[in-house]
C-alpha positions in Angstrom: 32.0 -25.4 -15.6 30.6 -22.8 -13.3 28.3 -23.1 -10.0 25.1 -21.9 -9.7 21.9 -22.0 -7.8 18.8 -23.5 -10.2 15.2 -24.9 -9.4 13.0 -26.9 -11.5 10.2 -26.8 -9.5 8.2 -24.2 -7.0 8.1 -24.6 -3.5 10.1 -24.3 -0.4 14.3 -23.7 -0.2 14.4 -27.2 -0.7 13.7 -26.8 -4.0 16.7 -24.5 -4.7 20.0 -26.8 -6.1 23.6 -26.6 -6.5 24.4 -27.2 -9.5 27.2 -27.3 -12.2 26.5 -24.9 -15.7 28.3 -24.0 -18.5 29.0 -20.4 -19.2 29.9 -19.4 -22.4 30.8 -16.2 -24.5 28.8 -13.4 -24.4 26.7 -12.3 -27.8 25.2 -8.8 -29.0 24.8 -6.4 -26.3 25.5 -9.0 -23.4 28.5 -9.3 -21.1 30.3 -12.1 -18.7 30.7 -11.3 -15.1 32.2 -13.0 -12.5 30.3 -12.2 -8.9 32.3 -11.7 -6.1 28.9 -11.2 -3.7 25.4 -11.5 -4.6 22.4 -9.5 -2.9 19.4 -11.8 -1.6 15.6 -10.0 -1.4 12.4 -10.9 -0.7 11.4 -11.1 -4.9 13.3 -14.1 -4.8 11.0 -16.0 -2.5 8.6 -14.7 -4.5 10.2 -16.8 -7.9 10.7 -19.6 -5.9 7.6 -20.2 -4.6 5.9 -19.2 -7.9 4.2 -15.9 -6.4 5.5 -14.5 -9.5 5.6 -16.7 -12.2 8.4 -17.7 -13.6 9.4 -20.4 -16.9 11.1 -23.3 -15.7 14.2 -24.4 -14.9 15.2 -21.4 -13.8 18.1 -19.4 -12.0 17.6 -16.9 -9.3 18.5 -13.6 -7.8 18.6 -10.0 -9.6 21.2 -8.5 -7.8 25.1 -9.0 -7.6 28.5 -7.6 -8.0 31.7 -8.2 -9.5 34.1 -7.8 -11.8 33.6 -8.0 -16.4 35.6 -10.8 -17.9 34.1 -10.4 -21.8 31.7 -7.9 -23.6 29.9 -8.7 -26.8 29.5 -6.8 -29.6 27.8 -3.4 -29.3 28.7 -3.1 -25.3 30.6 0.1 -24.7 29.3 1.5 -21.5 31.2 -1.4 -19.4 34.7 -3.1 -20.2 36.7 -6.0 -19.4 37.9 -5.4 -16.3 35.3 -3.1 -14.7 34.1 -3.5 -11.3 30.5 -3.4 -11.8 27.0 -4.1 -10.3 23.4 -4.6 -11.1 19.8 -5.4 -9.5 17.1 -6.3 -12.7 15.6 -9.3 -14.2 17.0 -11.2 -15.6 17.2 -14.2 -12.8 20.3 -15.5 -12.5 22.9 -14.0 -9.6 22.8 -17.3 -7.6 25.8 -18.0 -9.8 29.4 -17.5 -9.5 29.6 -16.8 -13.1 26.9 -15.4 -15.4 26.3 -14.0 -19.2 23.5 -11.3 -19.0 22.2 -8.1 -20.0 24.9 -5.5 -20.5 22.5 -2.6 -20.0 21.6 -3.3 -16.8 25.5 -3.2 -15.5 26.5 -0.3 -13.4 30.2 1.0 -12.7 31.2 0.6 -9.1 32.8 3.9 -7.6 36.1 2.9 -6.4 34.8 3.6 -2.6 32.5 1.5 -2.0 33.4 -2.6 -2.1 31.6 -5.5 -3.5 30.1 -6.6 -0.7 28.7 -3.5 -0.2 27.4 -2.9 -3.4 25.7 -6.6 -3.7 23.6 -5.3 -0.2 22.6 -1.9 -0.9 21.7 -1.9 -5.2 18.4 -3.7 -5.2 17.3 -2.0 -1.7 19.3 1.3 -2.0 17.7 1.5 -5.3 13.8 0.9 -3.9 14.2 3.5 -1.1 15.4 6.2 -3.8 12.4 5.4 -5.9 9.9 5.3 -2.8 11.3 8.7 -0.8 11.9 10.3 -3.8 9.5 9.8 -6.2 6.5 7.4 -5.5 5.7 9.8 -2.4 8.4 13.2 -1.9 8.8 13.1 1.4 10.0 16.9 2.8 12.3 18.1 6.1 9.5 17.9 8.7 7.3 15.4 7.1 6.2 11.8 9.5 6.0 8.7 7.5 5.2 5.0 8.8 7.7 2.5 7.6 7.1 -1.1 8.4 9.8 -3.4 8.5 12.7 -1.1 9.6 15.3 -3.3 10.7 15.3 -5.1 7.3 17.6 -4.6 4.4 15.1 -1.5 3.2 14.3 -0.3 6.3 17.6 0.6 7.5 18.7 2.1 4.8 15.4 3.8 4.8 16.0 4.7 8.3 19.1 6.7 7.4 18.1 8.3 4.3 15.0 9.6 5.8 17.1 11.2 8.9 19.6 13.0 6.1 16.2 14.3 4.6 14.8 15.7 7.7 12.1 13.1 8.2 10.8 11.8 10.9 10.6 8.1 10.0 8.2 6.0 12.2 9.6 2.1 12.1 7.9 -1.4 12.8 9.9 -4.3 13.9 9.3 -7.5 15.1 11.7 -7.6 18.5 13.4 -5.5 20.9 16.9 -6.1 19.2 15.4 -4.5 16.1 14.2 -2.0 17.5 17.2 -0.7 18.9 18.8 -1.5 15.6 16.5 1.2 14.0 17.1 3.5 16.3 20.8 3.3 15.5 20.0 3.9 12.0 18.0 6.9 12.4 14.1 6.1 13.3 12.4 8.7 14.9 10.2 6.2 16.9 10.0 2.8 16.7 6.8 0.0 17.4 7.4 -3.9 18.3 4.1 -4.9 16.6 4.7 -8.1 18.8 4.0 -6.1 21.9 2.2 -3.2 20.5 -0.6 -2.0 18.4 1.2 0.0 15.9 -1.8 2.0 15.0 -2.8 2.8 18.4 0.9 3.8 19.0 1.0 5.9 15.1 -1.8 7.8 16.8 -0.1 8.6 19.7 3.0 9.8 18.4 1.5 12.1 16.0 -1.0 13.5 18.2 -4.3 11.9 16.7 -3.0 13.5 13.0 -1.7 10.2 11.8 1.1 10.1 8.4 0.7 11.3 5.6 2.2 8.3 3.3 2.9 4.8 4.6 5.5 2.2 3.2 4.2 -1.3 3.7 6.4 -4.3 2.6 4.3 -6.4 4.2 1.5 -7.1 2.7 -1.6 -9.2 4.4 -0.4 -8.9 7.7 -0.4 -5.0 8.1 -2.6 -3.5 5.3 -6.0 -2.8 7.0 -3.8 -1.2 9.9 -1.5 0.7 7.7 -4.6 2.1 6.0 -5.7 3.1 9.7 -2.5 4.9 10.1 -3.3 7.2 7.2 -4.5 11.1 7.5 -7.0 12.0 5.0 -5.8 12.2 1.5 -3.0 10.2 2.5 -1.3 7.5 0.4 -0.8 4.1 0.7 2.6 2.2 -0.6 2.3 -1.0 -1.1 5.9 -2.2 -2.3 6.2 -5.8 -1.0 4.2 -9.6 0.3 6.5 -10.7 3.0 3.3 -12.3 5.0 1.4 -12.8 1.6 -0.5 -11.2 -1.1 -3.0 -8.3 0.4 -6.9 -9.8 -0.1 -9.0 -8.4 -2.4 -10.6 -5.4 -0.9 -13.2 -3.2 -1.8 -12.3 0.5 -2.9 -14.6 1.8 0.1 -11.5 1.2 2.4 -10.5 4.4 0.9 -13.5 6.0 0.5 -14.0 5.7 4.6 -10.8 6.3 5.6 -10.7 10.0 3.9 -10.4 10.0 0.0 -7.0 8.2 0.5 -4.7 7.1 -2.4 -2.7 3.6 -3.3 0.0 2.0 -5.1 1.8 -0.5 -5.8 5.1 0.4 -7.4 8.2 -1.9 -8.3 11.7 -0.7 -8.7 11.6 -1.7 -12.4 9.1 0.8 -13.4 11.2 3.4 -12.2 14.6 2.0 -13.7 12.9 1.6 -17.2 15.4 3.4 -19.1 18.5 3.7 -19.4 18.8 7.4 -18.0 16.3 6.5 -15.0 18.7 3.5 -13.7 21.8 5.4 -14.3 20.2 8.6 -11.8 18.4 6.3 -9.5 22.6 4.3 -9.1 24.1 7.3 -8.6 21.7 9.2 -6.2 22.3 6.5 -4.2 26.3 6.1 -4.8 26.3 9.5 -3.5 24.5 9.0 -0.2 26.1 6.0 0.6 29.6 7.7 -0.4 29.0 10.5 1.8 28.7 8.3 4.8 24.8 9.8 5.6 23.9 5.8 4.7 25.8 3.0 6.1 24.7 -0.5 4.7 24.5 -3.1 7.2 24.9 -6.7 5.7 23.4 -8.8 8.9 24.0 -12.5 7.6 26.8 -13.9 4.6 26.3 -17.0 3.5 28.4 -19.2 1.0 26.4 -19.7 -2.4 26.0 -23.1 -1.5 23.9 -22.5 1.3 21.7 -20.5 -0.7 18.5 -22.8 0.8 19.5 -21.7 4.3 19.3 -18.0 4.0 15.7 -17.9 2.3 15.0 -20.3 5.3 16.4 -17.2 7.6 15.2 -14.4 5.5 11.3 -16.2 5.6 11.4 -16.9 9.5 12.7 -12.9 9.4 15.4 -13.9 11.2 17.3 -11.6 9.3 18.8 -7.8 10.2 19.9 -5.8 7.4 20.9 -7.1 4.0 22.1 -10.5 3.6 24.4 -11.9 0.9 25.8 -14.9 -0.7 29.6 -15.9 -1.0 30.6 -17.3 -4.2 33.5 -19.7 -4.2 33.4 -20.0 -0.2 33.4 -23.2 1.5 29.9 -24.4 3.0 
């Protein structure tokens, strides 16, 4: 028997349980991996609370590390024995032991640890995707990025600085602000002391960004709209106050013919080739030491209730990852 984190039901963390499961041998195409750290993200709040729908019982979490123990038949891009990692659907990371997709398995370089890897592949992944392709940012270019001190947003911070952006960051408190900072913002707003589109204004002059990243969602979408210069495009990539409202498509219209979307990180992972380039962009970056990952909060698998509970009161800097086989 094997540990693992399961719900039956949507709701709050209380609703996430510890329970025992039986692991068995992987078929066609699949693999068994043991985790030795397990990435936490905001899409899991999502399951649990039945934002996005999900069949239940059902496991949770996308994104881990660790190390192969069996391959089925077909499998030849991992073997038993490599240190590997992964953020896709299937659910099912909250687990100390899982059988899943083998496609969706990466090889770790040896230089960067499993704890590393189970903070940065989900995130690292998104800000690829986002500053890369949803939106190419360019040296010179001034984006708004809300949520900075987050899991994304640090890493966002850093990979825009390496790219010779100027990376405008929200945060919630002075501590993350200077957090940001650290990690490469340009600027950065406490939208709990200051209008951040009053302040957008005045750093760029009156011009405003070109592209904003919103994460999100109700709280800051009008406003992120106002940040916009005409033409200018509007990422939406996440609900962490809630699902934007229904609007009408003259918010655009007034604002300057501006453009919007909603992208996830599996439409841009959706073969093969895509996932494998989008991994090793970012083993690269974080191998040369241009992105450091900072994992905030570790918890033990166990307490899996208590660090949604942090993550929703965004109590939370950084990533934050679960322990498996440590004492709660």
């Amino acid at each position: 028997m094997s540990k693992a984190i399961q719900f039956s039901r949507t709701g709050g963390p209380e609703v996430l349980e510890y329970v025992d499961v039986e692991v068995g041998e992987p078929g066609p195409g699949q693999a068994r991996v043991r985790h030795h750290a397990i990435g936490i993200n905001f899409i899991d709040v999502y399951f649990r609370t039945g934002l996005y729908p999900l069949d239940l019982p059902s496991g949770l979490g996308q994104e881990a590390a660790g190390v192969v123990e069996a391959v089925g038949e077909g499998v030849t891009h991992v073997a038993i024995g490599d240190r590997v990692a992964y953020a896709a659907r299937p659910n099912g990371s909250y687990s100390e032991v899982r059988v899943m997709p083998a496609d969706i398995l990466l090889r770790l370089p040896d230089a960067i640890d499993f704890d590393t890897a189970a903070a940065m592949m989900l995130q690292g992944m998104t800000v690829q995707y986002l500053l890369k392709r949803t939106y190419p940012v360019k040296a010179g270019d001034t984006i708004l990025f809300h949520a900075a001190a987050g899991g994304v947003g640090l890493i966002a911070c850093q990979w825009a600085r390496a790219l010779g952006v100027n990376l405008i960051g929200t945060v919630g408190s002075n501590e993350k602000a200077e957090l940001a900072l650290a990690h490469g913002a340009a600027h950065v707003i406490n939208y709990n002391t200051e209008n951040f589109v009053e302040r957008v204004k005045e750093i760029t002059g009156g011009a405003k960004v070109p592209v904003v990243f919103d994460s999100i969602g109700k709280d800051t979408f009008i406003g992120s709209l106002d940040c916009l210069a005409p033409r200018g495009t509007m990422v939406s990539f996440g609900n962490a106050s809630g699902p934007v409202p229904p609007f009408s498509l003259t918010e655009l219209v007034s604002r300057g013919s501006l453009y919007i979307t909603r992208p996830t990180l599996v439409s841009y992972t959706a073969t093969r080739a895509e996932l494998e380039a989008t991994a090793q962009d970012l083993f690269d970056i974080v191998a040369s030491g241009a992105v450091k990952i900072n994992i905030g909060q570790r918890f033990p698998l166990a307490q899996a209730a208590d660090a949604h509970r942090a993550l929703e009161a965004r109590k939370t800097t950084g990533s934050t990852i679960l322990l498996p086989g440590v004492a709660s």
